[in-house]
C-alpha positions as protocol buffer text, in pm:
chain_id: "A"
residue {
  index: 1
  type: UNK
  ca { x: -104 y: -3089 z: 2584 }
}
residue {
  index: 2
  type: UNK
  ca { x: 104 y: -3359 z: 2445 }
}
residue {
  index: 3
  type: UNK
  ca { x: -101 y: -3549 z: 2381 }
}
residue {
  index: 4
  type: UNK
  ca { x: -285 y: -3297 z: 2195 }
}
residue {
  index: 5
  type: UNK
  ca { x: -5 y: -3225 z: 1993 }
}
residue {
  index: 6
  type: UNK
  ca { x: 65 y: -3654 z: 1918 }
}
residue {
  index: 7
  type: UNK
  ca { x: -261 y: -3644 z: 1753 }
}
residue {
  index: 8
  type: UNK
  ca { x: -276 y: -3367 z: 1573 }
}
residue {
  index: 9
  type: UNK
  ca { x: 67 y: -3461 z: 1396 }
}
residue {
  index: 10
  type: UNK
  ca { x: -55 y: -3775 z: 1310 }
}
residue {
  index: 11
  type: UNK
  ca { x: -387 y: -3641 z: 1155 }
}
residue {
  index: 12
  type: UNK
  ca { x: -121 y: -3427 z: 935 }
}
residue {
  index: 13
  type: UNK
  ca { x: 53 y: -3694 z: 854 }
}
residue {
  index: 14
  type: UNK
  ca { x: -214 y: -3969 z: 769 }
}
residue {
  index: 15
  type: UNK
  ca { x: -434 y: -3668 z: 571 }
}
residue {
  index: 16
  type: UNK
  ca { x: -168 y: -3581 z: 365 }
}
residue {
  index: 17
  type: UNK
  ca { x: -285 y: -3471 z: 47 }
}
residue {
  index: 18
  type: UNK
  ca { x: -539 y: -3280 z: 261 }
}
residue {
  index: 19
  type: UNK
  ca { x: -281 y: -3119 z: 438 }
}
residue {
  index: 20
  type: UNK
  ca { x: -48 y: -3023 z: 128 }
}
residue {
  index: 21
  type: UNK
  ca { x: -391 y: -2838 z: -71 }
}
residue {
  index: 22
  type: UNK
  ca { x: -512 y: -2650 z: 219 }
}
residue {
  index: 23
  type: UNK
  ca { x: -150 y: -2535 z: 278 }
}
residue {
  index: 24
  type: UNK
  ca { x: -107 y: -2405 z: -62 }
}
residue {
  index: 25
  type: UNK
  ca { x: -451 y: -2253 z: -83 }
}
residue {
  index: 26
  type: UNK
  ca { x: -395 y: -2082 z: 213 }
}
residue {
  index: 27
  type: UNK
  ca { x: -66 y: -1956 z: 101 }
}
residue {
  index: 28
  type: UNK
  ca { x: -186 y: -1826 z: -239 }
}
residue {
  index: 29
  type: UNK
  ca { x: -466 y: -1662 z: -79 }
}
residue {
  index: 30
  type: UNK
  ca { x: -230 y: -1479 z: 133 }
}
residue {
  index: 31
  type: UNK
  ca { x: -27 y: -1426 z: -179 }
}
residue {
  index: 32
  type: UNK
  ca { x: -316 y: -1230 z: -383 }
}
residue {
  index: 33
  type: UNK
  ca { x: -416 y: -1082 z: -67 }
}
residue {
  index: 34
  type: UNK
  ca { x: -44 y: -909 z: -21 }
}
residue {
  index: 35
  type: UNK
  ca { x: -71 y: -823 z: -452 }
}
residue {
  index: 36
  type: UNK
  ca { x: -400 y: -673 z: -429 }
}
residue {
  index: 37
  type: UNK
  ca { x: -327 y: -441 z: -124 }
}
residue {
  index: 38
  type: UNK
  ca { x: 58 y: -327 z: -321 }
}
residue {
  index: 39
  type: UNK
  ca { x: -186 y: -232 z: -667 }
}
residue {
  index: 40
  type: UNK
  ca { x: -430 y: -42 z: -467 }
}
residue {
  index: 41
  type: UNK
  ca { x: -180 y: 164 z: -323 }
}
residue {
  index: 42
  type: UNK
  ca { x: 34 y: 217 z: -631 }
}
residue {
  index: 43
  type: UNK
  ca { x: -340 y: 327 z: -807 }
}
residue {
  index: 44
  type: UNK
  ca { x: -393 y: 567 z: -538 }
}
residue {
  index: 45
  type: UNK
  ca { x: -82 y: 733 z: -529 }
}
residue {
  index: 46
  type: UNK
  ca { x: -49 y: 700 z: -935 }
}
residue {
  index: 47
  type: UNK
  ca { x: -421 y: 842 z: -963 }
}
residue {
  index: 48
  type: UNK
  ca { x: -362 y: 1148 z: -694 }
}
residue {
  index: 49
  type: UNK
  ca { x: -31 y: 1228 z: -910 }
}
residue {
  index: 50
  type: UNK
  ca { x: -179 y: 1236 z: -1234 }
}
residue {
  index: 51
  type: UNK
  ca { x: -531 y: 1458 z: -1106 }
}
residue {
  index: 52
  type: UNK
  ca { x: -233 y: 1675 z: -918 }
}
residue {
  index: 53
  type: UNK
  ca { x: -4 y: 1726 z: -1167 }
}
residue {
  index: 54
  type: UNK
  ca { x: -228 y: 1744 z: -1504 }
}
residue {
  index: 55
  type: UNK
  ca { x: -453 y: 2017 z: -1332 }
}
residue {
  index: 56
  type: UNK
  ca { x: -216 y: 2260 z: -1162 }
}
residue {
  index: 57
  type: UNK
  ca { x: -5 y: 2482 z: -1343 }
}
residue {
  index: 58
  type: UNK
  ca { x: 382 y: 2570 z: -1259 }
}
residue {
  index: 59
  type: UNK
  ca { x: 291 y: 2726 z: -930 }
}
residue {
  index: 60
  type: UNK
  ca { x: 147 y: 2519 z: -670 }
}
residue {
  index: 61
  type: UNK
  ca { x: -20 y: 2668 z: -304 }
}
residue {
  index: 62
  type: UNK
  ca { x: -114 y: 2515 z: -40 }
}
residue {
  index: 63
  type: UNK
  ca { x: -287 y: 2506 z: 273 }
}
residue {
  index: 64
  type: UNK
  ca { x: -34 y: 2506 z: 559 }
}
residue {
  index: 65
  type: UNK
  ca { x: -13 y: 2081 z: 660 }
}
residue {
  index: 66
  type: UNK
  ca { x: -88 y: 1967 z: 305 }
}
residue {
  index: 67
  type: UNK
  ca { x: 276 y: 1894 z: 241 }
}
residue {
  index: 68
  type: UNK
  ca { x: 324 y: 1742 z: 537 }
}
residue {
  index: 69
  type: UNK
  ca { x: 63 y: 1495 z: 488 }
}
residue {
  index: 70
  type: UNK
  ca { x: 244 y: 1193 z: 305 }
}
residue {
  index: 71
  type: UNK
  ca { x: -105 y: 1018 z: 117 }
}
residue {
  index: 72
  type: UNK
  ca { x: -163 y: 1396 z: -2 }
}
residue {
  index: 73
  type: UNK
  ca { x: 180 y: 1442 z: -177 }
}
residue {
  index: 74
  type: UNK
  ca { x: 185 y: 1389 z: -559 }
}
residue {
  index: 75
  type: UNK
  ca { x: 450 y: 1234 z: -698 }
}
residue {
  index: 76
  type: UNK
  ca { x: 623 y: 1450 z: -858 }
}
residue {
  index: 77
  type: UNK
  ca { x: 810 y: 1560 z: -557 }
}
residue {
  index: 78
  type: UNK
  ca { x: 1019 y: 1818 z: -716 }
}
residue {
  index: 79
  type: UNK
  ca { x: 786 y: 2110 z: -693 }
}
residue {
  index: 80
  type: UNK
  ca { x: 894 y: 2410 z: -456 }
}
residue {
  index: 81
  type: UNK
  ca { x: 715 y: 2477 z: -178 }
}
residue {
  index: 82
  type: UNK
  ca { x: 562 y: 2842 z: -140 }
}
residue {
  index: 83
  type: UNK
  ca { x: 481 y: 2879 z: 231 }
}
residue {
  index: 84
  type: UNK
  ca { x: 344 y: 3283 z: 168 }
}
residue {
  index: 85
  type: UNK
  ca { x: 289 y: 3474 z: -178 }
}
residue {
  index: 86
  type: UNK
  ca { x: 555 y: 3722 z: -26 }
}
residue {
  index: 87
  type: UNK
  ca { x: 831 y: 3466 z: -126 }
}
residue {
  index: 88
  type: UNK
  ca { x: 781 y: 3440 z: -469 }
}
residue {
  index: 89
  type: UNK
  ca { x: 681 y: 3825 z: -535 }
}
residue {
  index: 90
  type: UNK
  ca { x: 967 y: 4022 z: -589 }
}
């Protein structure tokens, strides 16, 4: 296993340049990788809020679990939560 290890150092070291660019490509392919994942979550989330928000009026209801489902929340959090039409009926 040491040996193993000798070897392999010295291939590193002798290939440098070879080394160095598949380093760096690796590391900014892990780089868009990590971008691309954040903007399709923040498109999700932005896209849910705007079809939840720009097609409900001031009253929202809801099955019972839908708020506690965290990808189902729009993001305009500051809605009140009716759990029965009793509570709002006066």
């Amino acid at each position: 296993m040491n040996n193993i290890l000798k070897i392999s150092y010295r291939n590193l070291k002798r290939n440098y340049r070879r080394t160095l660019l598949t380093a760096s490509l690796i590391t900014i392919g892990v780089i868009f990788v990590l971008i691309y994942t954040a903007m399709s979550g923040s498109f999700k989330s932005y896209t849910v809020g705007q079809i939840t928000d720009s097609l409900m009026g001031h009253i929202q209801i809801h099955k019972k679990g839908y708020v506690a489902s965290v990808d189902n929340l729009p993001l305009d959090k500051n809605r009140y939560y009716v759990a029965s039409a009793q509570d709002f009926v006066t």
